[in-house]
N, C-alpha and C positions, 0 to 999 in steps of 0.2 A: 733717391731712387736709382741714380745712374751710378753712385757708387755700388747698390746690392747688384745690379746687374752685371757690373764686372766681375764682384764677387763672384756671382755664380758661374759666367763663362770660366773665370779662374780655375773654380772647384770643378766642372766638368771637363776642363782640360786636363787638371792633373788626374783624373779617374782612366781618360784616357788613354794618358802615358802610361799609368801604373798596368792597366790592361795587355797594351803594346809589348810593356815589358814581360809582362809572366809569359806573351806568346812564344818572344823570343826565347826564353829560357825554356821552357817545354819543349821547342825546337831543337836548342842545343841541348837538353836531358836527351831526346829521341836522336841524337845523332851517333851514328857506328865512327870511330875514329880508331884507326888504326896504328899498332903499337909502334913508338921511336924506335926502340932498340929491336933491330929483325932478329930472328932465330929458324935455326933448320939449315938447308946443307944447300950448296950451291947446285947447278945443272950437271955442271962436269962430276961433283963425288956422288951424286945418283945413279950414274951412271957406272950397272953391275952387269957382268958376263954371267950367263946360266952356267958353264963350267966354274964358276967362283968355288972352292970348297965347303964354304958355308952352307950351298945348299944341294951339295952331293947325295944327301941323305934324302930330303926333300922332292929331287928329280928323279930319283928312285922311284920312291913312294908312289909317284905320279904315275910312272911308266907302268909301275907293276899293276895300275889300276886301270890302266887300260887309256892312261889321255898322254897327253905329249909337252914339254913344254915351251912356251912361247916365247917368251922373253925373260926381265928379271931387273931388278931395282933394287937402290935405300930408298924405305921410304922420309918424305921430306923432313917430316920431324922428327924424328928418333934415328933414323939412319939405318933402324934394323933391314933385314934383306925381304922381299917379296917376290916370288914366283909368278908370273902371268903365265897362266896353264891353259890347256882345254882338258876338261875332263865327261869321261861317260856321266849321263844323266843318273846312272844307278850306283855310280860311285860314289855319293856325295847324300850324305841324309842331314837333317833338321835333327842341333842339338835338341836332345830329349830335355832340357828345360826350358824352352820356348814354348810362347803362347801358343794356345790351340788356334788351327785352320782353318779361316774363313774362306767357305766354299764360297759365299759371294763375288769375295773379292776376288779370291784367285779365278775366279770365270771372267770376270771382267778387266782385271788385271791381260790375261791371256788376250783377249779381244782385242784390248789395245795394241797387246804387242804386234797383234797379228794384220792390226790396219797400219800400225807405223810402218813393218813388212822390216822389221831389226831387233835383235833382241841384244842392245848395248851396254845393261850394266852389268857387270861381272860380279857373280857372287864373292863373299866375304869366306873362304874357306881354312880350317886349321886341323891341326891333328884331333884327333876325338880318343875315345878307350880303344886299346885294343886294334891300333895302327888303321881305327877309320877314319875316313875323312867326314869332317862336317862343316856345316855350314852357319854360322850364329846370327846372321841378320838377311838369310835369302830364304826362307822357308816360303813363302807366297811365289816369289819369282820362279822356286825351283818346281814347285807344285802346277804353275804354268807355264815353265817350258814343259813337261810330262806330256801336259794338255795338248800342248800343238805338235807334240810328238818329237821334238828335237832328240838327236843323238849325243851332242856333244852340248858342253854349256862353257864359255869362257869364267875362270875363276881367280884370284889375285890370293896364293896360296900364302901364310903365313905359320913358317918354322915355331911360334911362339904360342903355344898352347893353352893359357892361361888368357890369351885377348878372348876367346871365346867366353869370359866371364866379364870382360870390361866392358867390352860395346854392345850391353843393353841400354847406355845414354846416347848413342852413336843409332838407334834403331829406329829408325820413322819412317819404314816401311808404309806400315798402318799405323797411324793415329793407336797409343795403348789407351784404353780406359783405366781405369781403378783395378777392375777385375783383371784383365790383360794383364797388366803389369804386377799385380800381386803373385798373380800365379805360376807367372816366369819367374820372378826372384824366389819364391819361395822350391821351387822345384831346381833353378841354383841350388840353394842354399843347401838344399837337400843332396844333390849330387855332390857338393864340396866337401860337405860333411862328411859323406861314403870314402870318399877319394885323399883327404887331408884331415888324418883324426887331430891332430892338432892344429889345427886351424882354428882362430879365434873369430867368433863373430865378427868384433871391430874392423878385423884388419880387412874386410870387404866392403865397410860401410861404400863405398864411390859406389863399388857394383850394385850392392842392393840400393843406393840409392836414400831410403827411408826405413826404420826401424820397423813404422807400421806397415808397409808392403808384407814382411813377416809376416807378423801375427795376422793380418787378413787375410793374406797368404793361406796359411794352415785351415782357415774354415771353408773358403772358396773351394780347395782343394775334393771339398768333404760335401759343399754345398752352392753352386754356383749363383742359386738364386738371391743369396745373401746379401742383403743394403748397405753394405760395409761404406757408402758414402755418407753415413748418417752418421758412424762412429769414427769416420777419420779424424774430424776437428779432435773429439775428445782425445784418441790416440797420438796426432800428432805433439800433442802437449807434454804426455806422461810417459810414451814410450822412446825408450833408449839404446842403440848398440849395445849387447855385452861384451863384456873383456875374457865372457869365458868359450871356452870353444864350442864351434859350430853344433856338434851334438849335446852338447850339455846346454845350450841355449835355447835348442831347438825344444829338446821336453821342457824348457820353464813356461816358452811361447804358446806348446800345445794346452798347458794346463791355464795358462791366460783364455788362450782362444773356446775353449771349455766355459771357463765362466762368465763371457762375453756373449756364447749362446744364451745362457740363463738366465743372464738379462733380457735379451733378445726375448726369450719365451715371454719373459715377464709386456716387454714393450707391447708386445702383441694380444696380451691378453687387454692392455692397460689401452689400445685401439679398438678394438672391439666395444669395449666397451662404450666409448667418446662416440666410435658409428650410433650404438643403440638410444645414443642422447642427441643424434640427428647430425652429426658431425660429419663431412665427407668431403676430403682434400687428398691430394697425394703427398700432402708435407704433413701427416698430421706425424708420423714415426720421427721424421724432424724434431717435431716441435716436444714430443715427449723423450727422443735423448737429448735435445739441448736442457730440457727440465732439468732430469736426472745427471747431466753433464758434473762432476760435482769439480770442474776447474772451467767453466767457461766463460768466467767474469775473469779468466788469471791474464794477465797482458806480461808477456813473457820480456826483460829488461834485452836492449840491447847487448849481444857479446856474452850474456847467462845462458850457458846450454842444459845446467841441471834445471830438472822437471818440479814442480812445485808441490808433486807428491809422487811417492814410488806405484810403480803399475799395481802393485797389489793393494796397496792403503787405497786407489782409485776404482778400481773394481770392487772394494767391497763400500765405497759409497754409495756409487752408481747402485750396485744392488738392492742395498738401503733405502737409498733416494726412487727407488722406482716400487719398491714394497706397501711404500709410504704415500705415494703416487698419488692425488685428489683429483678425480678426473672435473667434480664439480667447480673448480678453477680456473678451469680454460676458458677462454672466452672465443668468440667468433674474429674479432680484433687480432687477437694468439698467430693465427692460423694466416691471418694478411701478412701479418708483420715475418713472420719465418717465410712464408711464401720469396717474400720478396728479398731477403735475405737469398736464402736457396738460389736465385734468381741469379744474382749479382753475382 
């Protein structure tokens, strides 16, 4: 008896260790450590004169636009030059492919500025078409300084025109949703495309981020109320960068996003129906494109970026798969289990 009893302290001791240990380790997995080797420029090479000729052009610009300028920089990491301006409130517009205007926010936004009694962070501003100035990540901020009626708004002007396409990952402003973010990339994409005919899709992939933001992109555009949460998983599996240029990509994407509607009609007919059999969730559209998903058992290999079927061979499954569709299949069980899926 008093040997089992050892035993068993034994065997509860080493559960405990093993416990001890995964905490630690989950501890150091969540730990931020910072890189050995530094990079980026000392105090002293940051340090730029606004007469620099690098941004002769730049303090022009500013002047002719009615603000003045304030100081001047390398920034830390790349060393390029930075204007600290003040510029008039009407000098400075929201790149036209940025997400649409939350009147909420920007009300409440404003409010706060106006109890802080500071309005401190400085817009993001760069060249835009046609020698405007714009702004790629202050459009809320700049919509409430308006609000409290400021004349002048502090801005960190950058000679490099193309940033206004990189820092859509740099932008948390507001929290993007699916929709938000789709319809700035694809409204990018769309402006790049105008601006750089030879510009290949790929070579944006960092800016757009994800190939599906596109093609969701394109319907959002067309149809805001659209569940494009429902068809990400499938998209993220099957869609890919092209390597052909932005305009030539953009009509394969439109004729994608075309037969993704068609499905959609179908999804929706294929709900209605599951309601008239007494069915009523908010995941039931879930649960019938995971059905129809026709890669959703694919578990993608480590370091494998090709898709396990081309977007077109996968859209005419799904089409298929949803034709074919047995609403008398689903069960009440169904609907728990995606619920809670959805969930997570």
């Amino acid at each position: 008896m008093a040997t089992k009893k050892k035993a068993k302290k034994k065997a509860k001791k080493k559960v405990a260790a093993r416990k001890t240990t995964r905490r630690k380790t989950a501890r150091k997995k969540g730990k931020l450590s910072p890189r050995k080797e530094k990079q980026g420029l000392t105090a002293a090479q940051m340090v730029l004169d606004v007469a620099d000729a690098k941004l002769a052009t730049l303090v022009e610009e500013v002047q002719a636009a009615g603000g003045a300028p304030i100081g001047a920089y390398r920034e830390p990491l790349s060393g390029r030059p930075i204007l600290m301006a003040a510029l008039p409130i009407k000098a400075v517009q929201p790149t036209p492919f940025q997400r649409d205007l939350s009147p909420t926010h920007v009300k409440r936004l404003a409010e706060k500025i106006e109890e802080s009694g500071a309005f401190l962070d400085p817009l993001i501003v760069v060249r835009g078409e046609d020698g405007q100035l714009w702004t790629p990540n202050g459009r809320h901020r700049l919509a409430a300084a308006k609000m409290l009626g400021l004349r002048q708004i502090t801005a960190l002007v950058s000679p490099d025109e193309d940033l206004s396409f990189r820092i859509l990952a740099l932008n948390t402003e507001k929290a993007h949703n699916l929709k938000d973010k789709s319809l700035e990339v694809i409204r990018m994409a769309r402006n790049l495309a105008e601006r750089k005919a030879r510009a290949k899709e790929i070579d944006y992939a960092n800016e757009f981020e994800a190939p599906s933001l596109l093609t969701l992109g394109i319907i959002y555009a067309d149809n805001k109320r659209f569940a494009g949460s429902a068809y990400n998983p499938f998209l993220r599996k099957v869609d890919r960068f092209s390597d052909k240029t932005l305009r030539a990509s953009l009509r394969q994407r439109e004729a994608w996003a075309a037969r993704l509607l068609d499905i959609d009609y179908q999804v929706k007919d294929i709900i209605e129906q599951l309601k008239a059999r007494g069915f009523k969730s908010p995941y039931l559209r879930n649960l019938v494109v995971a059905r129809i998903n026709p890669v959703r058992f694919h578990r993608q290999k480590k370091g494998v970026s090709t898709p396990p079927m081309s977007m077109s061979v996968a859209l005419t499954r799904m089409a298929a798969a949803a034709r074919k569709f047995d609403v008398s299949s689903v069960r009440p069980g169904d609907l728990a289990l995606v619920a809670a899926l959805s969930a997570e």
